[in-house]
N, C-alpha and C positions, 0 to 999 in steps of 0.2 A: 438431507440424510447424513451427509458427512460430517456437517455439524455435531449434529443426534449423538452420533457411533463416539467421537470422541470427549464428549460429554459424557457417555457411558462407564468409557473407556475411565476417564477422570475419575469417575466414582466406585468402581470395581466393582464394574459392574459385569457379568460373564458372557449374557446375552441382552438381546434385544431386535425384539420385533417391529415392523410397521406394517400398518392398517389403517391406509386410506380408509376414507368413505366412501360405501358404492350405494348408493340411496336412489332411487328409481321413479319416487312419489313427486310428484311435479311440482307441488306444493314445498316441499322440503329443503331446506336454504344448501344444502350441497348438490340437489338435482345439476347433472354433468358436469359434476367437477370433478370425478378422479375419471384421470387419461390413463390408461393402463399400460401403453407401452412405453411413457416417460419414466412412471416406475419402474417400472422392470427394467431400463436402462440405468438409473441409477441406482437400484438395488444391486445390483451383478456388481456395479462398480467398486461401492462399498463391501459385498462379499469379498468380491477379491483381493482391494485394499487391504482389510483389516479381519484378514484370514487367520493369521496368526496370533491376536490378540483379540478379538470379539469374534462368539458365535451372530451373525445374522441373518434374523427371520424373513421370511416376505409372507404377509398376511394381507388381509383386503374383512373391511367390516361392511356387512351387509347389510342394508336396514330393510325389515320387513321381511325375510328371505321366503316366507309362506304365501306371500301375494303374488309374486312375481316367478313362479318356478321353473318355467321355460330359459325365460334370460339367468338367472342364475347360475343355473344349467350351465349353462352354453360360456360364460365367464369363468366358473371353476373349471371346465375342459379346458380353456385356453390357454391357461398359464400353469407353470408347477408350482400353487403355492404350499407354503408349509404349513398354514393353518386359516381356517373362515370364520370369524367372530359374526356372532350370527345375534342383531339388537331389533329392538322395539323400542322406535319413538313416537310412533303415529295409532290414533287409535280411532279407525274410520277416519273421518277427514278431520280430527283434531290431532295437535304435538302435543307434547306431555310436554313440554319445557314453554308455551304460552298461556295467560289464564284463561282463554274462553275453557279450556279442559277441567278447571276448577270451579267452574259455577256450578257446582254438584255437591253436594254432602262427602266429605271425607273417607267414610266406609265407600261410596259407591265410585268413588274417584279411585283408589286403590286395588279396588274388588274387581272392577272392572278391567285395569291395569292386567294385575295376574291371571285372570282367565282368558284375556286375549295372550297373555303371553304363554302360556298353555298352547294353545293353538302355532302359534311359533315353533314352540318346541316339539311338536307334532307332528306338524306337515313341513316347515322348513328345514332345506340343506345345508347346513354349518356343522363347526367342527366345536367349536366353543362357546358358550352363553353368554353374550358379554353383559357387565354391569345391571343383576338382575334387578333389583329395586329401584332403578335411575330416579323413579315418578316421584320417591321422595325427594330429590334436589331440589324442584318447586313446589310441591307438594306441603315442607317443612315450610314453604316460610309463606302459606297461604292457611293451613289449617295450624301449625306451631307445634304439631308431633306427628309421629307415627311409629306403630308399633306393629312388628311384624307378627308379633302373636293371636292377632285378632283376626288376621289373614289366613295363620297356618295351615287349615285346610287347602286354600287354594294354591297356598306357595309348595306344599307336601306335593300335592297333585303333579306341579311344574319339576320338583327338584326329582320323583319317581320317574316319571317321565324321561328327562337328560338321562339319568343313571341307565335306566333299561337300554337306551338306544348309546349306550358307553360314549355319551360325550362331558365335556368337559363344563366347568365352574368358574369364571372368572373371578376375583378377588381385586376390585378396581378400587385404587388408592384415590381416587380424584373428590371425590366427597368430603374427604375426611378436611377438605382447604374450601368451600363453598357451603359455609353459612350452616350443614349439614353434623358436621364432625362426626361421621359415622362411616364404617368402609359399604362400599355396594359389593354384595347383599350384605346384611345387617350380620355379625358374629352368630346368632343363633341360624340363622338359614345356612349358615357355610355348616355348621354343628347338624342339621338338618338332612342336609344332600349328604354326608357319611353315611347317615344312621338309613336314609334309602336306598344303599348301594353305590353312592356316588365312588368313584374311583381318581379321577382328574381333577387338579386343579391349576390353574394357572394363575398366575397374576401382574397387573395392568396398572400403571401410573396414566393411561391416559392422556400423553402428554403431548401439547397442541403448542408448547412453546419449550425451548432449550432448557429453563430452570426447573421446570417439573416432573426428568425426564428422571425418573426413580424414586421418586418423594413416595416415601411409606410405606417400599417393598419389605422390608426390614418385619415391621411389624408385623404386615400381611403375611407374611412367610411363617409368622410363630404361631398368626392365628390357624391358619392351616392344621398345623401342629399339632395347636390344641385341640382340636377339633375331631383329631385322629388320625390325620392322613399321615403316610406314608413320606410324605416328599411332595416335591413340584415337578410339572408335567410340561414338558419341553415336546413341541411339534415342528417334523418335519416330515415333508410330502404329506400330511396333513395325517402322519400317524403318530399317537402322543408315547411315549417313555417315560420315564421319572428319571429326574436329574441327580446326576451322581456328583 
């Protein structure tokens, strides 16, 4: 993490969050890998390091958060974080990121995708929707496109949904370097979650290694923009603001 901040730091950058994975499904290649009180030992650390020169977040990404509500539960009580990235990689007992989940026809591999993640946005406890369209990162280079527009009903349904329950929109830079070149969700979905009342948005580089730790905030921040929003939505104790 210390690394991270001052990499940030290097790039002028103002904030920066982390969010572990807190993944539950036994099958799931980070099942009990985040230790929660290691972090929090070195997030406090770096809080108070680099108090002066970087806001930092502590977050925790949740996979699944609608399957699992009790444990959920009981993790967001424990800790004060400032914000719960709440994703979908599992759908029944297949990942969206191996092909047995692509032996299917493209509309029904997608379709299905966003009505399960409906159901996320629904019944799961999170603060923020991380990376809504992920399914395209393999998706794109099994079927060679996808288009949000052939979806829109069901993605309409998922971004109504966030909006009413006032949470937030992630705008995840990590696509746009993974064969993809597209931000998650796709420009027209962020254009989308305004026009249903979306209010929040934040955005996410995603970054699982020191070089990619801001790659394509820049951009993401103008698509917002364009989009109509207001600003960027910065969480602490897990209530969002817009960034001044």
């Amino acid at each position: 993490m210390r690394e991270a901040c001052l990499t940030a730091i290097s790039r002028n950058l103002r904030e920066i969050g982390f969010s572990d994975h807190y993944d539950l499904i036994p099958a799931d290649p980070c099942f009990n890998y985040f230790k929660a009180d290691s972090f929090w030992e070195e997030i406090t650390s770096c809080q108070h390091e680099f108090k002066d020169r970087l806001v930092v977040r502590a977050g925790i990404e949740i996979g699944e958060p609608h399957r699992f509500p009790r444990k959920i539960s009981r993790m967001l009580k424990a800790y004060p974080w400032d914000f719960a990235l709440g994703s979908l990689h599992w759908i029944g007992d297949e990942i969206v990121f191996d092909s047995p989940y692509f032996q299917r026809s493209e509309d029904e591999a997608y379709r299905t995708y966003f009505l399960a993640l409906h159901e996320l946005v629904a019944e799961g406890e999170f603060d923020i929707l991380a990376h809504m369209d992920v399914v395209k990162r393999r998706g794109y280079s099994y079927y060679e496109s996808y288009n949000p527009l052939r979806y829109e009903k069901e993605i309409r349904a998922v971004l109504n949904t966030l909006a009413v329950k006032g949470r937030a929109l992630e705008i995840n830079t990590s696509t746009l370097h993974r064969g993809v070149h597209d931000f998650t969700p796709s420009p027209s979905m962020v254009a989308w979650f305004r026009e249903e009342g979306g209010q929040w948005i934040t955005l996410g580089s995603d970054s699982h290694r020191l070089p990619q730790i801001g790659r394509g905030i820049p951009e993401a921040a103008q698509m917002a923009l364009s989009a109509g929003f207001e600003g960027l939505a910065s969480f602490h104790q897990r209530i969002p603001s817009l960034l001044t």
